[in-house]
mmCIF file of the C-alpha atoms, coordinates in Angstrom:
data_MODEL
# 
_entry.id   MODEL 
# 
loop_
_atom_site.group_PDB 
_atom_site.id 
_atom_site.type_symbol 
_atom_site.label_atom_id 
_atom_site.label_alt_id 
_atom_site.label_comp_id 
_atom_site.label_asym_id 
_atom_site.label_entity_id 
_atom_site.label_seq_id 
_atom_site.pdbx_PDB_ins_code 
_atom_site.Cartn_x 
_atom_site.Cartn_y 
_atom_site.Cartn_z 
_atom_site.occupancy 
_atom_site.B_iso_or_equiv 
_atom_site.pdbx_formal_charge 
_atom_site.auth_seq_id 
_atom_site.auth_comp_id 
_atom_site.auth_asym_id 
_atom_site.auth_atom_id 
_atom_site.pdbx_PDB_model_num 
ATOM 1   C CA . UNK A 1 1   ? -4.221  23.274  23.444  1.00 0.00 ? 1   UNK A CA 1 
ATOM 2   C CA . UNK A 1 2   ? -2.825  24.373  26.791  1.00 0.00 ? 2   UNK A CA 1 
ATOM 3   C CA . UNK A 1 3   ? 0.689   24.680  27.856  1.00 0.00 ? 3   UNK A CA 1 
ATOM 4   C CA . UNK A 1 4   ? 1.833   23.535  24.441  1.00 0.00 ? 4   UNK A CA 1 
ATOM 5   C CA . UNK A 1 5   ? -0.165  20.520  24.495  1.00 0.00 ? 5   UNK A CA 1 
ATOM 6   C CA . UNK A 1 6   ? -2.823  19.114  22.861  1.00 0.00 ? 6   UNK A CA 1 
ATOM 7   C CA . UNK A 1 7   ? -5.314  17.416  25.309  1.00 0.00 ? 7   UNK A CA 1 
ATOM 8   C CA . UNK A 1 8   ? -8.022  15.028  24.134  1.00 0.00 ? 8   UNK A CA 1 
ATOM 9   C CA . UNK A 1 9   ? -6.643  13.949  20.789  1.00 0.00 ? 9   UNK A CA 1 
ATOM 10  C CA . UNK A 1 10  ? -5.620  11.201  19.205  1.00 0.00 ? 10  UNK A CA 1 
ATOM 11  C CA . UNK A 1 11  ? -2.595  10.629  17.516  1.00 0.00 ? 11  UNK A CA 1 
ATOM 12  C CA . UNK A 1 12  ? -2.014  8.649   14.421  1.00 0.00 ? 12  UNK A CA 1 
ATOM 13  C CA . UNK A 1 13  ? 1.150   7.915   12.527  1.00 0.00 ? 13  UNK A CA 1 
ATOM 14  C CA . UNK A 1 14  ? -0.014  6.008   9.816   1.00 0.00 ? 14  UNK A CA 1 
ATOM 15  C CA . UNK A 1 15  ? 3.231   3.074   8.923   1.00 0.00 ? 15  UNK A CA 1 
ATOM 16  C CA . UNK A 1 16  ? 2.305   2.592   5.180   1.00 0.00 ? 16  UNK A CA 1 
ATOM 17  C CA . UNK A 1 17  ? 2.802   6.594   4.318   1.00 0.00 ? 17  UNK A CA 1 
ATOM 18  C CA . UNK A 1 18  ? 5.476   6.816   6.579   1.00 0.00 ? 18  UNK A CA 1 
ATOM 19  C CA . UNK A 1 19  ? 6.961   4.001   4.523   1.00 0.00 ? 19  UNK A CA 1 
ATOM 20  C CA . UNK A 1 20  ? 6.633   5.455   1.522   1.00 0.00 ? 20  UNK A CA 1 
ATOM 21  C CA . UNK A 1 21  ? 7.791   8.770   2.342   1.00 0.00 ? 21  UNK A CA 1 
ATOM 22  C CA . UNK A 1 22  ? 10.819  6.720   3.623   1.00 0.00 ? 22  UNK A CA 1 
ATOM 23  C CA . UNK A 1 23  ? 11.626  4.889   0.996   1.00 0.00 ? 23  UNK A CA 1 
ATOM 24  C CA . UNK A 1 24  ? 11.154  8.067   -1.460  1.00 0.00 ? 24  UNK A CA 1 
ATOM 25  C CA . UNK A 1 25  ? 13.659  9.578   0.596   1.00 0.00 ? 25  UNK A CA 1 
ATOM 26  C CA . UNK A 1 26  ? 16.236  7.213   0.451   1.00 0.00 ? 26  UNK A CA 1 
ATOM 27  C CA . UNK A 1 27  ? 15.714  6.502   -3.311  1.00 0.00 ? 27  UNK A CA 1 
ATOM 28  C CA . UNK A 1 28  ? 14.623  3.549   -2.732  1.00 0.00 ? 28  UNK A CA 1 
ATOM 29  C CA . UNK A 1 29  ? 14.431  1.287   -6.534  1.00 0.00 ? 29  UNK A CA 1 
ATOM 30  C CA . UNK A 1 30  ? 11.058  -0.311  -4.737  1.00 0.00 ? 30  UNK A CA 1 
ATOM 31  C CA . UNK A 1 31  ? 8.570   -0.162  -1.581  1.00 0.00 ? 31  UNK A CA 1 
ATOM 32  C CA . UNK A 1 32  ? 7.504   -3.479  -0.111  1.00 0.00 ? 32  UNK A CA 1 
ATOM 33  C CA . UNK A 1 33  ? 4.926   -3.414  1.775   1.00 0.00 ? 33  UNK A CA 1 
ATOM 34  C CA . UNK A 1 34  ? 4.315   -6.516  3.764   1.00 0.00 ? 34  UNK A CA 1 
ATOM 35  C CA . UNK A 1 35  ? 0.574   -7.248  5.469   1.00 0.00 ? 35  UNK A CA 1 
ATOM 36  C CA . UNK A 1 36  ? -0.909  -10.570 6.199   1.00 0.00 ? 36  UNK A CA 1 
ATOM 37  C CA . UNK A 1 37  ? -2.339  -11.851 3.013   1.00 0.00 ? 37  UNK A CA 1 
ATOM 38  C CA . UNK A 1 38  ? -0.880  -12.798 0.065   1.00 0.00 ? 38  UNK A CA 1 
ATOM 39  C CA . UNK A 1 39  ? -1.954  -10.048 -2.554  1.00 0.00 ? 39  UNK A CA 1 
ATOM 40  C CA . UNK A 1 40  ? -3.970  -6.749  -2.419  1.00 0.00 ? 40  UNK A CA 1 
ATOM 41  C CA . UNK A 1 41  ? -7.616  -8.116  -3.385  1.00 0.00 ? 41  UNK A CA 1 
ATOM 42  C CA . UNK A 1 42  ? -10.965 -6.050  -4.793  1.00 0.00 ? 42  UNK A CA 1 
ATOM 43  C CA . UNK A 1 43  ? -13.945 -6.913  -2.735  1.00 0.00 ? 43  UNK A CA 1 
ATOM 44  C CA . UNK A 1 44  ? -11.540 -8.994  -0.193  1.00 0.00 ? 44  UNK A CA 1 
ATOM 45  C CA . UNK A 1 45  ? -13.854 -11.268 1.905   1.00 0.00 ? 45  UNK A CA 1 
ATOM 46  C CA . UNK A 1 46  ? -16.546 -11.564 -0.490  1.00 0.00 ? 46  UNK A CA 1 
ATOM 47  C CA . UNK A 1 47  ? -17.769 -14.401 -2.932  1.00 0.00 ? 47  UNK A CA 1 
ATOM 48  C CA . UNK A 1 48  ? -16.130 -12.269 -6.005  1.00 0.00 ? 48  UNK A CA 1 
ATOM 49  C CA . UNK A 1 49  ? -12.952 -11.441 -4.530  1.00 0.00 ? 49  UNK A CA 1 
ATOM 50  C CA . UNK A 1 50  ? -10.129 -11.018 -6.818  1.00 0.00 ? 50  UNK A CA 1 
ATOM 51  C CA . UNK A 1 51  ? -6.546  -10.953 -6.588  1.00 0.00 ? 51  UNK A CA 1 
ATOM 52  C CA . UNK A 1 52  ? -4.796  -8.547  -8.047  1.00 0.00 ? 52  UNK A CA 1 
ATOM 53  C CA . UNK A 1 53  ? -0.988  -9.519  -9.744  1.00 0.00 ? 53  UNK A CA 1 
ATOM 54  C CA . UNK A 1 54  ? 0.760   -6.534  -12.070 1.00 0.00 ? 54  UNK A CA 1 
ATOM 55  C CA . UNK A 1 55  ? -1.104  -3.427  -12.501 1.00 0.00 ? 55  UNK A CA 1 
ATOM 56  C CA . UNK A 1 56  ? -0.801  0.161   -13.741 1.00 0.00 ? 56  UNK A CA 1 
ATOM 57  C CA . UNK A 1 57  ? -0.873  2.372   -10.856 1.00 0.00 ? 57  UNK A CA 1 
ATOM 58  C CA . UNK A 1 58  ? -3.862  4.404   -13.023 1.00 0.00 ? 58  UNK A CA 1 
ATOM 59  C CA . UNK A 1 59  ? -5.825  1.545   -13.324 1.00 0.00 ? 59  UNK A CA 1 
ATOM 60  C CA . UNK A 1 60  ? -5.407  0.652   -9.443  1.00 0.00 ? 60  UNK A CA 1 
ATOM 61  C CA . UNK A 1 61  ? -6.473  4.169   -8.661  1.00 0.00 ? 61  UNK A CA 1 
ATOM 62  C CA . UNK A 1 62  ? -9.473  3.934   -10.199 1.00 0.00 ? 62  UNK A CA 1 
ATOM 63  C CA . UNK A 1 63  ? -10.035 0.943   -8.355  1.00 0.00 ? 63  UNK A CA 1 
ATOM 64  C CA . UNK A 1 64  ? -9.307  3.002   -5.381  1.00 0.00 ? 64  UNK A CA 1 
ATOM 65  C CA . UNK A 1 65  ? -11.484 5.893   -6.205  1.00 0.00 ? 65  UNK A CA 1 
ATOM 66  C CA . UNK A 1 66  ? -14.815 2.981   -6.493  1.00 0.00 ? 66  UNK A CA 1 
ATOM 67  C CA . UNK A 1 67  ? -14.421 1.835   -2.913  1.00 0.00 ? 67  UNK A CA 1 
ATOM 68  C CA . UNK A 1 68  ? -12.563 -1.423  -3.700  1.00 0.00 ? 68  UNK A CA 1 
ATOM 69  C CA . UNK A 1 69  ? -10.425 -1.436  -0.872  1.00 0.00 ? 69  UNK A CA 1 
ATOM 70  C CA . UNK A 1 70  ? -11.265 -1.292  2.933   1.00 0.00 ? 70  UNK A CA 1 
ATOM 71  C CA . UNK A 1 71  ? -10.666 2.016   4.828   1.00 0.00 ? 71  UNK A CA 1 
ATOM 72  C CA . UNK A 1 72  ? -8.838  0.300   7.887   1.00 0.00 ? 72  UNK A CA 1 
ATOM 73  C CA . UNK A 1 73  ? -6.762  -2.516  5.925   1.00 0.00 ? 73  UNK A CA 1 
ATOM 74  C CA . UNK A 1 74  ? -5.533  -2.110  2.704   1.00 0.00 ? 74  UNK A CA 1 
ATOM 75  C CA . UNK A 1 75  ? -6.835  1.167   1.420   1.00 0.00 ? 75  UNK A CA 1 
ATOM 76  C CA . UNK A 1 76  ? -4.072  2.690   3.469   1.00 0.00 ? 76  UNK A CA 1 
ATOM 77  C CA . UNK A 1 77  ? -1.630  0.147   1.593   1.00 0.00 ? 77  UNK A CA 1 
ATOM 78  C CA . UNK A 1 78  ? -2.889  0.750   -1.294  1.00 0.00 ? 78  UNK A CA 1 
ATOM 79  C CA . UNK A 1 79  ? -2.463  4.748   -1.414  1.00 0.00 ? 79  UNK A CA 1 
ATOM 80  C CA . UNK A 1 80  ? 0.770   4.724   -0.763  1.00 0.00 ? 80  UNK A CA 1 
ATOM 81  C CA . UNK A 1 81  ? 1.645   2.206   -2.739  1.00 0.00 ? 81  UNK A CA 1 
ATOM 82  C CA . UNK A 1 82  ? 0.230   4.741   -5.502  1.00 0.00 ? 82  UNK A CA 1 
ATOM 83  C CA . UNK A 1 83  ? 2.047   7.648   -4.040  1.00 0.00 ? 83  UNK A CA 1 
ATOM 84  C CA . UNK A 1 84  ? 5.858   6.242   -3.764  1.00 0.00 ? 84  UNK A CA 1 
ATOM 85  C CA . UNK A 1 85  ? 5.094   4.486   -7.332  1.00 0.00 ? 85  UNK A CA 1 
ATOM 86  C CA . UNK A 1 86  ? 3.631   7.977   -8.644  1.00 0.00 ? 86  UNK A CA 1 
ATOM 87  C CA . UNK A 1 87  ? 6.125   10.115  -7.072  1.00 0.00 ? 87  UNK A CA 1 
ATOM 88  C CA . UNK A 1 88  ? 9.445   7.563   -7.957  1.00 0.00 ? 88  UNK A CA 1 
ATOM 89  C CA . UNK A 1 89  ? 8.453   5.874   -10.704 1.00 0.00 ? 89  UNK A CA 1 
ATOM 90  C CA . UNK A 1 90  ? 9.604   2.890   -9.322  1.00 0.00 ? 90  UNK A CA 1 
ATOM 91  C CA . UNK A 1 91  ? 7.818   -0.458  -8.369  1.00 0.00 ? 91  UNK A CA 1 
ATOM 92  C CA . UNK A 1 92  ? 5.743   -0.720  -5.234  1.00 0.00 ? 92  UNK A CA 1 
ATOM 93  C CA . UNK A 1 93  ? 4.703   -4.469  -4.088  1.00 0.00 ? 93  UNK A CA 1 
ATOM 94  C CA . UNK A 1 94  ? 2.281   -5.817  -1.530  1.00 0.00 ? 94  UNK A CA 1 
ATOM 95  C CA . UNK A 1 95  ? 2.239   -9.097  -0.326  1.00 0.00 ? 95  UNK A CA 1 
ATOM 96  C CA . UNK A 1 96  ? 2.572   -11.683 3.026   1.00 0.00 ? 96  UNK A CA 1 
ATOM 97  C CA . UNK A 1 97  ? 5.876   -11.632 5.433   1.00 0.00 ? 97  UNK A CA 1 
ATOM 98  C CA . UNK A 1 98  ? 5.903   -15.420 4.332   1.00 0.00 ? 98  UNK A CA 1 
ATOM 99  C CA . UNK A 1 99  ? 6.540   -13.979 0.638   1.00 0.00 ? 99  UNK A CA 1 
ATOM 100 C CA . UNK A 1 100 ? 9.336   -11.849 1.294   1.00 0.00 ? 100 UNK A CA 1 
ATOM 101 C CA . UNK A 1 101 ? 11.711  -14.120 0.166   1.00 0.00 ? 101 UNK A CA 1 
ATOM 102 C CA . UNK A 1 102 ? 10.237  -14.689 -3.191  1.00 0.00 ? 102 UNK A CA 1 
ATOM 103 C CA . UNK A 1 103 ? 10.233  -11.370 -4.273  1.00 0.00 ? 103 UNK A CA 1 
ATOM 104 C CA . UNK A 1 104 ? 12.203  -11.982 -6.904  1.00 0.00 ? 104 UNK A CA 1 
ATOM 105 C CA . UNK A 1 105 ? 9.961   -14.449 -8.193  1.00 0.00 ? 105 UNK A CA 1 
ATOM 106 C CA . UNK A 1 106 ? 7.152   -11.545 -8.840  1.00 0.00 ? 106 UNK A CA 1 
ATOM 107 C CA . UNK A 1 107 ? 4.544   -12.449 -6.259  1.00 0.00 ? 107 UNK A CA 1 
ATOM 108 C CA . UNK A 1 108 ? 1.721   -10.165 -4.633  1.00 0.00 ? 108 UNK A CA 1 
ATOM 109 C CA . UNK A 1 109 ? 0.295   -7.173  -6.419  1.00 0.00 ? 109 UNK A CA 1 
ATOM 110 C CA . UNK A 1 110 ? 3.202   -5.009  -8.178  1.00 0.00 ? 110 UNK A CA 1 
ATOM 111 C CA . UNK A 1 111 ? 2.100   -1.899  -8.656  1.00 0.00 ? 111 UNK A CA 1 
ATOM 112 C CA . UNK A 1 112 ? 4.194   0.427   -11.685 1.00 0.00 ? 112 UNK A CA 1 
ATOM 113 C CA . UNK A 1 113 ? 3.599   2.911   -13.733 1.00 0.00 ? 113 UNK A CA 1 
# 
């Protein structure tokens, strides 16, 4: 640090926590997140992928904790999706911009406690 500054690192604000902290803040009855598939899958991309619908946040965390999810993608999603859901006890839902609108209709992976 010089002058105040840091020099030589990067800076990350990562959108899903800042989301979630967000939406905690304002009360918020749920947290959507919205990414580009669908649902939040384990082993996404592989032969034995599987969508995930409704589940307990406990169960997804132990999902979490085996490496499920990758560290770039939806792991991020995924954590705080568990941390607004944990924190709120509200719902926390992931799914595609092109499912917004159906919401209502319980698509992607609703996370609750």
């Amino acid at each position: 640090m010089k002058d105040g500054h840091l020099r030589g690192v990067a800076g990350v604000i990562d959108k899903d926590f800042s989301a979630a902290k967000m939406a905690e803040d304002i009360n918020a009855d749920e947290l959507v997140i919205l990414t580009t598939v669908d649902h939040a899958f384990l082993n996404y991309g592989k032969e034995n992928q599987q969508a995930i619908g409704k589940i307990k946040v406990e169960q997804l965390k132990q999902y979490l904790a085996a490496g499920y999810f990758a560290a770039g993608s939806m792991k991020p999603k995924i954590e705080a999706a568990i941390e607004f859901v944990e924190k709120t006890g509200n719902l926390a839902i992931i799914t595609s911009l092109s499912n917004a609108n159906k919401l209502a209709d319980g698509v992607g992976t609703i996370v609750y406690n």
